[in-house]
MMTF fields as JSON, N, C-alpha, C and O atoms, coordinates in Angstrom:
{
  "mmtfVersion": "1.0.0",
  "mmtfProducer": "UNKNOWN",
  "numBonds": 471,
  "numAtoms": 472,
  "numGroups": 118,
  "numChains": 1,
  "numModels": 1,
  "chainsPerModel": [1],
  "groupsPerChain": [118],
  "chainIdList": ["A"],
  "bondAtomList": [4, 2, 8, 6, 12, 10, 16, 14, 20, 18, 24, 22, 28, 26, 32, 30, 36, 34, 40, 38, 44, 42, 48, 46, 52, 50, 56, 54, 60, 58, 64, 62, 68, 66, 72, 70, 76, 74, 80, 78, 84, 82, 88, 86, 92, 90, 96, 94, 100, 98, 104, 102, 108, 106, 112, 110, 116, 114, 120, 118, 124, 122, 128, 126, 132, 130, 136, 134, 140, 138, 144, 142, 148, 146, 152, 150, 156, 154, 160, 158, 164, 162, 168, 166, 172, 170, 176, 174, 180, 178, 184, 182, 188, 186, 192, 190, 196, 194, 200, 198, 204, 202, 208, 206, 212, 210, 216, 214, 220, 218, 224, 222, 228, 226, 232, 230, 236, 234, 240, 238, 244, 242, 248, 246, 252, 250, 256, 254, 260, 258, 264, 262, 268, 266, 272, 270, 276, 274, 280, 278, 284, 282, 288, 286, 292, 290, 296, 294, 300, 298, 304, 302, 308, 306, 312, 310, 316, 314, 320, 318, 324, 322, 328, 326, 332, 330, 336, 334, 340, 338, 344, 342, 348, 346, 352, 350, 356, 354, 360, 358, 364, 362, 368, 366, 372, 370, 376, 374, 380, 378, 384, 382, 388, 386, 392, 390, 396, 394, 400, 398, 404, 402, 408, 406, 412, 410, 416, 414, 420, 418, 424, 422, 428, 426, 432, 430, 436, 434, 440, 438, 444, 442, 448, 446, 452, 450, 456, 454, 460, 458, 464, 462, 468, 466],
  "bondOrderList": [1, 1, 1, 1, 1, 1, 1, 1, 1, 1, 1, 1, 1, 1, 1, 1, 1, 1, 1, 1, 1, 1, 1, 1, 1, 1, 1, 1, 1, 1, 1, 1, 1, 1, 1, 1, 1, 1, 1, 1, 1, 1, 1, 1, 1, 1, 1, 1, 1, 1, 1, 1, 1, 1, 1, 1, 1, 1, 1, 1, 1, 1, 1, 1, 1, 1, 1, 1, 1, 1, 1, 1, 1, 1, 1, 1, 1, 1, 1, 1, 1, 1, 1, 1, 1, 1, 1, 1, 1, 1, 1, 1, 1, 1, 1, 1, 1, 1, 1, 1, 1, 1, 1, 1, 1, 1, 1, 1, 1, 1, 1, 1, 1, 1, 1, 1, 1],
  "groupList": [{"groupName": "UNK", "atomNameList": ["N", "CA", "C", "O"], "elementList": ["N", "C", "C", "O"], "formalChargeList": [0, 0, 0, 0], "bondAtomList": [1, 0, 2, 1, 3, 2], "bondOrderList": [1, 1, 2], "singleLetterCode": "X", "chemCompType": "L-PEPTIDE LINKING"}],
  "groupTypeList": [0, 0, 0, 0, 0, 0, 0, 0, 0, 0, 0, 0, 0, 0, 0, 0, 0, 0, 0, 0, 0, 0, 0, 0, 0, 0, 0, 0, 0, 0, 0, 0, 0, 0, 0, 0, 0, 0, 0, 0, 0, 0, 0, 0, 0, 0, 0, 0, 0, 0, 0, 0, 0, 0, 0, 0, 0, 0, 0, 0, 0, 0, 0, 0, 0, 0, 0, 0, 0, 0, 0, 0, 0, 0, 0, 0, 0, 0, 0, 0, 0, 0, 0, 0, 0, 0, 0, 0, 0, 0, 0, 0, 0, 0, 0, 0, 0, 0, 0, 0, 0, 0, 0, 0, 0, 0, 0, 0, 0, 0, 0, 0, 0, 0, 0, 0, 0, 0],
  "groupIdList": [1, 2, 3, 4, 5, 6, 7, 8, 9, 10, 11, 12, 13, 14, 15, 16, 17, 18, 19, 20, 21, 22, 23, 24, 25, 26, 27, 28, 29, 30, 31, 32, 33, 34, 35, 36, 37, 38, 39, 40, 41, 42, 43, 44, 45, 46, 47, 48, 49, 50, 51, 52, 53, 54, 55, 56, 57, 58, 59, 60, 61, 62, 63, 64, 65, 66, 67, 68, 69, 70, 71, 72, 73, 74, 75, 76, 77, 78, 79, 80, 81, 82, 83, 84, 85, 86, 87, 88, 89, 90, 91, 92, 93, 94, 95, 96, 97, 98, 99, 100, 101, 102, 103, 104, 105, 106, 107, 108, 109, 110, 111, 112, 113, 114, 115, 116, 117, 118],
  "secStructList": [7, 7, 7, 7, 6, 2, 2, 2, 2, 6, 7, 7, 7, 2, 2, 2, 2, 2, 2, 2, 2, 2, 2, 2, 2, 7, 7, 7, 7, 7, 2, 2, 2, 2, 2, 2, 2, 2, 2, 2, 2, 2, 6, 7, 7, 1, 2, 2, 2, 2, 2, 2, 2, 2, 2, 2, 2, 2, 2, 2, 2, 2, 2, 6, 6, 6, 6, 7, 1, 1, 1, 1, 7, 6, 6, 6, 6, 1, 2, 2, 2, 2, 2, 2, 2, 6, 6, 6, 6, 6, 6, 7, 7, 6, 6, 6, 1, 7, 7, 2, 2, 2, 2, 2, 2, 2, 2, 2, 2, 2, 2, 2, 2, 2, 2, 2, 2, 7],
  "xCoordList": [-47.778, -48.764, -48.852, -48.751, -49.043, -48.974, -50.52, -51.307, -51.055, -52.338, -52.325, -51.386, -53.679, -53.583, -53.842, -54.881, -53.366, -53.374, -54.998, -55.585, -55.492, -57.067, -57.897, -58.66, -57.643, -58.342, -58.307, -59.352, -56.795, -56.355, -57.548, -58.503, -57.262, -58.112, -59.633, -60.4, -60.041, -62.163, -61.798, -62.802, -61.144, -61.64, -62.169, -61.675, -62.561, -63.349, -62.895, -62.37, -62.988, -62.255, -61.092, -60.348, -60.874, -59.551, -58.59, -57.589, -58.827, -58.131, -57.834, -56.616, -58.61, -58.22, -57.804, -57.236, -57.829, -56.659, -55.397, -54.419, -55.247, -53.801, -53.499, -52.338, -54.29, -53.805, -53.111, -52.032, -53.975, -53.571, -52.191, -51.41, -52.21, -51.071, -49.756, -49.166, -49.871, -48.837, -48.551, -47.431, -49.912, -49.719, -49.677, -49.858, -49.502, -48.699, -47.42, -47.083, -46.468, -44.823, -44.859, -43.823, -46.028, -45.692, -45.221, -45.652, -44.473, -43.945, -45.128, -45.811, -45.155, -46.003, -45.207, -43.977, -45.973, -45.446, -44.931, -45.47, -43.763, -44.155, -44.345, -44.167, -44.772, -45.082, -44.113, -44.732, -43.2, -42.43, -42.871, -42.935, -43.008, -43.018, -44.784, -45.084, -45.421, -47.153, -46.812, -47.317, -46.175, -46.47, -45.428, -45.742, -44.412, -43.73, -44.409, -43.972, -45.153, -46.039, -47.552, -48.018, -48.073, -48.996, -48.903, -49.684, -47.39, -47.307, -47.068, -47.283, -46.673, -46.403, -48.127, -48.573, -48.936, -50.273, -51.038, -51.872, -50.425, -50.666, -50.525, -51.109, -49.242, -48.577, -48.88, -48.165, -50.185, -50.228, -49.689, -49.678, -49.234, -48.454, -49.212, -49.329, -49.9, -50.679, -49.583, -49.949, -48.778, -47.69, -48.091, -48.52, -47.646, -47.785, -49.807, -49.987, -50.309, -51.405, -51.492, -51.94, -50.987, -51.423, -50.767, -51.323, -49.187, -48.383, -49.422, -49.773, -50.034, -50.718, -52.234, -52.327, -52.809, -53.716, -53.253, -53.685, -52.576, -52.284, -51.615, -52.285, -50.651, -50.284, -51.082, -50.898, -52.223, -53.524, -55.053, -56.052, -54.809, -55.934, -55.967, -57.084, -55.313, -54.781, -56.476, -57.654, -55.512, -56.485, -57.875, -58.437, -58.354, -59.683, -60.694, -61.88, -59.836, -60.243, -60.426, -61.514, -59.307, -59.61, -60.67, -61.271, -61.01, -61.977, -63.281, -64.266, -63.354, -64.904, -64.909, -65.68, -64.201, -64.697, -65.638, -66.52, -65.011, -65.85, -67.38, -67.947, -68.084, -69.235, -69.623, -70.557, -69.402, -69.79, -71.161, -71.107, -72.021, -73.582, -74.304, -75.03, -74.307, -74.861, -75.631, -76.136, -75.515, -76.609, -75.85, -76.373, -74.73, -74.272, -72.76, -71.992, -72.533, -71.51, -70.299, -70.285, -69.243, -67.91, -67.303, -66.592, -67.59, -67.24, -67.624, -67.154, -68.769, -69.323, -69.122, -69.509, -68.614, -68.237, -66.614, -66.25, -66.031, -64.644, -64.889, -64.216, -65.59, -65.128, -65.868, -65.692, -66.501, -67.286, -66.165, -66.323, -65.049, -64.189, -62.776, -61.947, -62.689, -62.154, -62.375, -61.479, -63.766, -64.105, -64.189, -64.625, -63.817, -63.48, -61.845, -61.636, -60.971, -59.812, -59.464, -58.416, -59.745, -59.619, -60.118, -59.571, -61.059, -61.268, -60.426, -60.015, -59.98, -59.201, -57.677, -57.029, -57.068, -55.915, -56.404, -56.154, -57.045, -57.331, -57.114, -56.487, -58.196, -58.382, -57.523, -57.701, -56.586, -55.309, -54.948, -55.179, -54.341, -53.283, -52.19, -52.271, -51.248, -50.461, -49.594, -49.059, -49.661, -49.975, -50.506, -50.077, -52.513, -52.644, -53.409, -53.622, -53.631, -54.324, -53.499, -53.893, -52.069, -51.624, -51.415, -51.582, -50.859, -50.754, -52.098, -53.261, -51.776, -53.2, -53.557, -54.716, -52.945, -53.579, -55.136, -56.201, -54.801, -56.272, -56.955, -58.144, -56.537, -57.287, -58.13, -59.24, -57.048, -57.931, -58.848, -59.822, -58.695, -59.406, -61.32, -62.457, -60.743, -62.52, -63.362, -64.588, -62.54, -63.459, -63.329, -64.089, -62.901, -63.769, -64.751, -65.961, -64.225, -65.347, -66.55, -67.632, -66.608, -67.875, -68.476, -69.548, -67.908, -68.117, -69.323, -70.4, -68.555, -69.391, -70.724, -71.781, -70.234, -71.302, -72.923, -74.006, -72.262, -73.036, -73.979, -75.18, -73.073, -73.31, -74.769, -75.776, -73.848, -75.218, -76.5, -77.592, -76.483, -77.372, -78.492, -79.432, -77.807, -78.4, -79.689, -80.323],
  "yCoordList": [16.789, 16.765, 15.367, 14.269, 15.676, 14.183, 13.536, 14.01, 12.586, 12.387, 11.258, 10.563, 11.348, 10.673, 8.644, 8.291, 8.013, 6.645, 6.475, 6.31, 6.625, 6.712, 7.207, 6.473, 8.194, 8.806, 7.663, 7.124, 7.299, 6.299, 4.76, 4.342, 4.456, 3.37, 3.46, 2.547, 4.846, 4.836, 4.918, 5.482, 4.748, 5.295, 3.935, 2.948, 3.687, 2.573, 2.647, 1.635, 3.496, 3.556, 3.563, 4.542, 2.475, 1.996, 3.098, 3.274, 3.934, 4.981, 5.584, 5.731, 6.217, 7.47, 6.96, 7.824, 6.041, 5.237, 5.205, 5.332, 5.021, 4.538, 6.153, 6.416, 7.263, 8.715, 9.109, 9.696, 8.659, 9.208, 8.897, 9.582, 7.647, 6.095, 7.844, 8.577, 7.777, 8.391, 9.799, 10.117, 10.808, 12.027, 11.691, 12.595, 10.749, 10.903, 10.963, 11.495, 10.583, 11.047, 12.442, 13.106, 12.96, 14.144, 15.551, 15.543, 16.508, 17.388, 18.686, 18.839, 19.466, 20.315, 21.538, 21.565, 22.572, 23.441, 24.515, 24.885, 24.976, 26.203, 27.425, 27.493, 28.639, 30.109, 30.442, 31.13, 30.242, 30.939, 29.611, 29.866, 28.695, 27.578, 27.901, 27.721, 28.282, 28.47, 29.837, 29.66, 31.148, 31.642, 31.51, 31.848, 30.993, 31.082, 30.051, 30.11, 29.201, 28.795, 28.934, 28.369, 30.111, 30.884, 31.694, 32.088, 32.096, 33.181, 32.371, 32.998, 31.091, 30.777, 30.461, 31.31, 29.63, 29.713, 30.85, 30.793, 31.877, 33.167, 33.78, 34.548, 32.898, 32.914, 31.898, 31.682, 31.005, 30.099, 28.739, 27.932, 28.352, 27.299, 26.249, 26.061, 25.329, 24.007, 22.922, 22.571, 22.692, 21.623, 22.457, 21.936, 24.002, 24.364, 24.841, 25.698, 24.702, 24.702, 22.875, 22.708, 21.779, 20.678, 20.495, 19.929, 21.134, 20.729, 21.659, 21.018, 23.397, 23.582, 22.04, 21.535, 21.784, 20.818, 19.91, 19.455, 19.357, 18.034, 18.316, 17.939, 18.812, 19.327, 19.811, 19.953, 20.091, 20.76, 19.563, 19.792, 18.521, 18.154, 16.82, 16.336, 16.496, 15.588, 16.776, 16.603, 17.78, 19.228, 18.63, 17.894, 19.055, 18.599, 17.51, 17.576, 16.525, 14.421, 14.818, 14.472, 15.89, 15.847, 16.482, 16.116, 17.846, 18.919, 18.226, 18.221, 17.698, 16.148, 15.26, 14.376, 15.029, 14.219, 14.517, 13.859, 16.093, 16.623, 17.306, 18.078, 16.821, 17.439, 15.813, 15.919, 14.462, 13.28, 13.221, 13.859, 12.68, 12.515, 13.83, 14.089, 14.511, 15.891, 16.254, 17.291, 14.899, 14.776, 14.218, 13.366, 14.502, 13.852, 12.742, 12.947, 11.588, 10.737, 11.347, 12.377, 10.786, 11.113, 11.438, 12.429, 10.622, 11.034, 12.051, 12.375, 12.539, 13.718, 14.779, 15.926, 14.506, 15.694, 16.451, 17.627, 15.414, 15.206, 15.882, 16.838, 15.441, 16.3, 17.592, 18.37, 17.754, 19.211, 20.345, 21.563, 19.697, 20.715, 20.634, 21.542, 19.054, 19.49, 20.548, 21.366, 20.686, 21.698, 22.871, 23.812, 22.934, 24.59, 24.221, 24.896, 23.884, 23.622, 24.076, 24.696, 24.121, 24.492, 26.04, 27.127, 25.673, 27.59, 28.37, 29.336, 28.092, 28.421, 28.59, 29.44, 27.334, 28.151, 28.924, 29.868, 29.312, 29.943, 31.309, 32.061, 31.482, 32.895, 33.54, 34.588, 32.494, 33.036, 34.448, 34.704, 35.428, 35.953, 36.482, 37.319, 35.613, 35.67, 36.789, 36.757, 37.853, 39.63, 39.714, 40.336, 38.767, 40.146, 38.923, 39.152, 37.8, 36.759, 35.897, 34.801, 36.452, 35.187, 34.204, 33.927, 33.237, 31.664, 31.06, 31.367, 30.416, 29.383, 28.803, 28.745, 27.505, 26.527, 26.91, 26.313, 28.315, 28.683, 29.139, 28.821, 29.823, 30.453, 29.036, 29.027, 28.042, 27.094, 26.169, 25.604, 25.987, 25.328, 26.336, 26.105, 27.139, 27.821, 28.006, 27.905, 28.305, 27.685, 26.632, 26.322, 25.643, 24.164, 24.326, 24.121, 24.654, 24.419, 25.199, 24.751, 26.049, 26.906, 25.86, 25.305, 25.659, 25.037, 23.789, 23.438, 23.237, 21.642, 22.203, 21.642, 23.455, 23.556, 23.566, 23.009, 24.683, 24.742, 23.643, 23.608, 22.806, 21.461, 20.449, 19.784, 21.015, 19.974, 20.934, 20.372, 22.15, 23.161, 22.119, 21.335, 22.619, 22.528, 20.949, 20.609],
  "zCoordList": [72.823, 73.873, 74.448, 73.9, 75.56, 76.466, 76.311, 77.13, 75.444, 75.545, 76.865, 77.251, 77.379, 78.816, 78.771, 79.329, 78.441, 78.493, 78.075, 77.006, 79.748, 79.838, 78.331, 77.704, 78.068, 77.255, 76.006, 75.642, 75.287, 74.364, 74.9, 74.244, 75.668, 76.051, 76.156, 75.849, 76.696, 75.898, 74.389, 73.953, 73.529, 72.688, 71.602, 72.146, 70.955, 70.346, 68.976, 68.513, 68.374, 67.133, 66.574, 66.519, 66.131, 65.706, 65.292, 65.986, 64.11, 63.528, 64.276, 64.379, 65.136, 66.118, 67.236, 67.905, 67.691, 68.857, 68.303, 69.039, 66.862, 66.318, 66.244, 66.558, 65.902, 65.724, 66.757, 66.68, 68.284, 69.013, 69.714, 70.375, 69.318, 69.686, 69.449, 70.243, 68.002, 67.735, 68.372, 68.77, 68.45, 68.976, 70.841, 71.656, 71.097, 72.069, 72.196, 73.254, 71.449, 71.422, 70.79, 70.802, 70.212, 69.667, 70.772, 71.925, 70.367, 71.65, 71.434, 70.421, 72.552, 72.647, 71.72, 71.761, 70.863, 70.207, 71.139, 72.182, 70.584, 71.847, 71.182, 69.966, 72.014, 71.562, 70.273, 69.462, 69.991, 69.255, 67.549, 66.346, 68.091, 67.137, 66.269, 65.089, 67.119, 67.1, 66.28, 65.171, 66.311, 65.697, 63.941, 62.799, 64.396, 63.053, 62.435, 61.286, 62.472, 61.918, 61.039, 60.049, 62.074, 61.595, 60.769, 59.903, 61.186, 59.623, 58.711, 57.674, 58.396, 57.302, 56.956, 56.184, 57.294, 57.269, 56.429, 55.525, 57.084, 56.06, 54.688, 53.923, 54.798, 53.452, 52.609, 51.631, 52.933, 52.006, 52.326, 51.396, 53.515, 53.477, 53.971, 55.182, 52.868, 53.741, 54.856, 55.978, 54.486, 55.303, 57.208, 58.237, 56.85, 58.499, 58.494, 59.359, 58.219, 58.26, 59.086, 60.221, 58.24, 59.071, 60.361, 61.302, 60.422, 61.675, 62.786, 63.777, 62.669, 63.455, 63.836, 64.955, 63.105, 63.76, 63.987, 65.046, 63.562, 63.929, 65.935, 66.896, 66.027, 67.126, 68.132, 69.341, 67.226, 68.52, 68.735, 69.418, 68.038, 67.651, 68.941, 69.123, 69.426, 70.772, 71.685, 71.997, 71.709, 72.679, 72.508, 73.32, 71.328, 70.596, 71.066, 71.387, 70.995, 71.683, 72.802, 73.261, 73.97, 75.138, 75.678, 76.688, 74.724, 74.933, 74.376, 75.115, 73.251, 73.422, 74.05, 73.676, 75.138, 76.048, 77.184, 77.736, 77.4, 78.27, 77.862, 78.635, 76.253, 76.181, 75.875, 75.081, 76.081, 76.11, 77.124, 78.176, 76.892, 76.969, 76.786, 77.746, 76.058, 76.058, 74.798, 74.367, 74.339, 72.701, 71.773, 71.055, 71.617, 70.715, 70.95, 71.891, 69.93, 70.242, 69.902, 69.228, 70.321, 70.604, 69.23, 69.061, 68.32, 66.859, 65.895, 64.804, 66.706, 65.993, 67.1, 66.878, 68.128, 69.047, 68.747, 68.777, 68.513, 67.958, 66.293, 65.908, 65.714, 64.542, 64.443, 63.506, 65.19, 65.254, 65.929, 65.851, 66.578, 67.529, 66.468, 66.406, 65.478, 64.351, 63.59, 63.381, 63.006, 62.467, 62.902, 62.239, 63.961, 64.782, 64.823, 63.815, 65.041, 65.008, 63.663, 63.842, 62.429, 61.273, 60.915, 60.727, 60.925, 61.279, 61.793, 61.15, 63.115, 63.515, 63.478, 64.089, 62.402, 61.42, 60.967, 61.716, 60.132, 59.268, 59.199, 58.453, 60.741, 60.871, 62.266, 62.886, 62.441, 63.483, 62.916, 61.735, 63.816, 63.3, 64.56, 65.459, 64.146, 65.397, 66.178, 67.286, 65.124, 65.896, 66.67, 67.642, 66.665, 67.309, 68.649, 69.839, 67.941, 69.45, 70.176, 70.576, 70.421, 71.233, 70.76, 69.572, 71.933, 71.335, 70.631, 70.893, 69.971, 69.421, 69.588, 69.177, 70.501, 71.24, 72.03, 71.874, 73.065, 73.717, 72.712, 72.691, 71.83, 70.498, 69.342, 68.81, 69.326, 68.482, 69.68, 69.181, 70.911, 71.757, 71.579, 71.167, 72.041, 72.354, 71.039, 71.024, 69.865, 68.201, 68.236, 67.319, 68.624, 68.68, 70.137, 70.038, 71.297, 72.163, 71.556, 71.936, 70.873, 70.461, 69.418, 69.662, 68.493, 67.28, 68.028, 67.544, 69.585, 69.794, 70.729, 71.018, 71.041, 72.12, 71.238, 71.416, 70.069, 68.239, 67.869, 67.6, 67.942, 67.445, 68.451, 68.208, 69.792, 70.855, 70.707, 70.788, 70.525, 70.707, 69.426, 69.563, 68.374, 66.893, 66.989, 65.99]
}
């Protein structure tokens, strides 16, 4: 995923600037890659359990930026759409919902909207 320069440059926190440093050379998964992945997920497999987030989690930074001033700070907006990003391996199943990228995006957007509500 192409993370956007801009985005790398608000970000204030060291760690997750250097995360992103890197998931910017990272390549976008594609459909066929998203699900042979998921099935392994299914089967138990933590390694493709992390290549799904890690690969989606760029999405995540970009999708908390857009709930920024809305109650809560960027680091707790960001890990609240983590924590829907995870769920969302979880409970993929790539039978029957499609790609996962839109599938893990809207359990994190739910997860933050959750979060500003709360």
């Amino acid at each position: 995923m192409e993370v956007s320069q801009s985005t790398e440059t608000r970000l204030k926190n060291p760690i997750l600037k250097q995360y992103l440093h890197k998931a910017r050379a990272q390549s976008v998964l594609t459909p066929e890659q998203e699900r042979a992945l998921a099935h392994k997920v299914r089967q138990g497999s933590g390694p493709a359990a992390d290549a799904l987030i890690d690969a989606n989690f760029p999405y995540v930074v970009e999708l908390a930026f857009r709930f920024e001033n809305m109650g809560l700070g960027l680091p707790d907006l960001i890990a609240e759409g983590t924590v829907g990003l995870m769920g969302a391996v979880r409970t993929f199943d790539e039978r029957e919902d499609g790609r996962f990228t839109p599938y893990a995006l809207n359990a994190a957007r739910k997860r933050i909207r959750a979060a500003i509500r709360a």
